[in-house]
N, C-alpha and C positions, 0 to 999 in steps of 0.2 A: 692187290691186283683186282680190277674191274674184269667183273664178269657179264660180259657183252652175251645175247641175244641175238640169232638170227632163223630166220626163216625162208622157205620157199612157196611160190605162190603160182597159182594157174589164173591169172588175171585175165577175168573175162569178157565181153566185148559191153563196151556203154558202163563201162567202171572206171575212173577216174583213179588213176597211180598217188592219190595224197590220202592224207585223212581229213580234210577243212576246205569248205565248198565257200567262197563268197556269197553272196547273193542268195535268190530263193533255188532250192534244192532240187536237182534237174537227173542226176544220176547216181548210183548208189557209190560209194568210197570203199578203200582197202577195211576199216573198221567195221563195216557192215557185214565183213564176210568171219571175221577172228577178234577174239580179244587181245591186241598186239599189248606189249610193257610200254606204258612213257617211254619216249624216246626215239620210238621207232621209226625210223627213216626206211622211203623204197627208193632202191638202186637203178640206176638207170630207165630213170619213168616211162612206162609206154602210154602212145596217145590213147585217146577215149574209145578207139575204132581197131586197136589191135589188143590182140591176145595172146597169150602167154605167160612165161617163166618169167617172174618178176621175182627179186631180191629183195628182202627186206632184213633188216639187222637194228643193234643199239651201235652199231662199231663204227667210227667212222672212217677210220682205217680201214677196213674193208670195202666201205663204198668208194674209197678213193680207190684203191687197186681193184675193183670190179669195172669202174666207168674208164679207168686207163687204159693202155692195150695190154695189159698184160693176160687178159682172158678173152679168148675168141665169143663171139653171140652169131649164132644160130639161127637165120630164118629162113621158115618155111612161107614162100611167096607165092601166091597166084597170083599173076598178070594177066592185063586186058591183050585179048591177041595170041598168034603164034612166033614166038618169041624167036628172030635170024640171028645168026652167026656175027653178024657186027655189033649187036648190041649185045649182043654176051662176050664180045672179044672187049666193048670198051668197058664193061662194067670191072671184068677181068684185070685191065689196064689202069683204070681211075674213073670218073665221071666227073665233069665240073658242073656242082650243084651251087645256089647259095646260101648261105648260111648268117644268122646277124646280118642281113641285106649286102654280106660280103660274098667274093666269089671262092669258093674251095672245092679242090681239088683231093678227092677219095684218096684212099692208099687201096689200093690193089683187092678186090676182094674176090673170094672162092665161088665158084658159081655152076651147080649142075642144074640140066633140066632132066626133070620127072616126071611121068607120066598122072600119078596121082598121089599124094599122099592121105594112105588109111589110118596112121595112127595117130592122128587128130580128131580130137570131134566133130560132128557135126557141125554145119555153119550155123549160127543161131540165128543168123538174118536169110532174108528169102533165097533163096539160090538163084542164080539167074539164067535164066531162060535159054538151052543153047542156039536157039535160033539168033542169037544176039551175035554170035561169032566165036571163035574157039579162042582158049584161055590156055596158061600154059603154068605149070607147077615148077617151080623154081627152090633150091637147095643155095641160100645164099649167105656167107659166112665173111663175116668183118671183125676187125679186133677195136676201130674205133665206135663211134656213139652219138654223132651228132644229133640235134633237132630233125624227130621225124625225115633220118637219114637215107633209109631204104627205100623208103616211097617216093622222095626226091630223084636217088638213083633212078629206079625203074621208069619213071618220068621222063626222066633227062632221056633218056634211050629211047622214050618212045613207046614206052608197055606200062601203062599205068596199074599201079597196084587194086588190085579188088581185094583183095584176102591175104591178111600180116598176122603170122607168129611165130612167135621169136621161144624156139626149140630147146635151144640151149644155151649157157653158159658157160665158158672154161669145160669141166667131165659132169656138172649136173644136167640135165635133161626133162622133159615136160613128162618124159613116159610113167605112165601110171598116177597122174595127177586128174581129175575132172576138174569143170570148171567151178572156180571160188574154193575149191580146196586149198587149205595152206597143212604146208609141214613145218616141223622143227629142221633146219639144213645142218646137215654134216660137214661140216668145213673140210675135213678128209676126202669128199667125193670132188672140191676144185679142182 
């Protein structure tokens, strides 16, 4: 029996979800923060601009039932704007974003709004300004994973994303991680 390796990760903003940068060397990697084992793959990549609960393992079976719907993800979203009743009903409903230059159609996702969420860090980039117009805290839960999927949503709707992290996973969670901290993952807490 193969004894797979996995971990959890607080992936932080302007860090690149790989460990191998083409080109000259622009922002730091997942191996700059851990000494991961050969083999390590991260789950469900988030872009260079969000933050969060990132998946890392040797298993590949596991990254395949993590990016499939069988475990919900978790994002804490702030949108440009104060976020109406229609674009939370259609987000609710589906959104038709595109995807590979094709048109697709969301499945249904969860969606409350919140006033603020304090058990996130600090933003690490400049805060902005509220003279610029009011922002809205979004509790938004999907079980799929597309390309830069959630930012697309909020888009499509018309509340473009300022601030993406992604909370949780299936029952793991960001709580009590800082950012660039990794853990060994219990696979018991899925």
């Amino acid at each position: 029996m193969v004894d797979h390796q996995d971990f959890i990760m607080h992936k932080p903003v302007r860090c690149l979800s790989q460990f191998v940068q083409n080109g000259k060397r622009k922002k730091k990697l997942l191996g700059d923060y851990y000494d991961f084992p050969e083999g390590t793959m991260a789950i469900g990549r988030l872009d260079a601009e969000t933050e969060g609960l990132l998946f890392l393992t040797t298993d590949g079976q596991l990254s395949e039932d993590v990016r499939s719907s069988k475990y919900e993800k978790e994002y804490w979203v702030q949108v440009d704007g104060s976020i109406d009743d229609a674009a939370l009903h259609t987000l609710r409903t589906g959104v038709e974003i595109s995807v590979e230059g094709e048109s697709y159609l969301t499945q249904p996702a969860k969606v409350e709004v919140h006033q603020e969420l304090t058990r996130i860090p600090k933003n690490p980039r400049k805060e902005r300004d509220p003279k610029h117009g009011p922002m809205t805290w979004l509790k938004l839960t999907i079980s799929e994973g597309k390309y830069r999927q959630v930012r697309k949503m909020t888009a499509a709707v018309g509340f473009p994303t300022v601030r993406l992290v992604r909370w949780r996973i299936g029952g793991v969670t960001l709580e009590g991680l800082t950012p660039g901290e990794v853990k060994v993952l219990d696979r018991n807490s899925l």
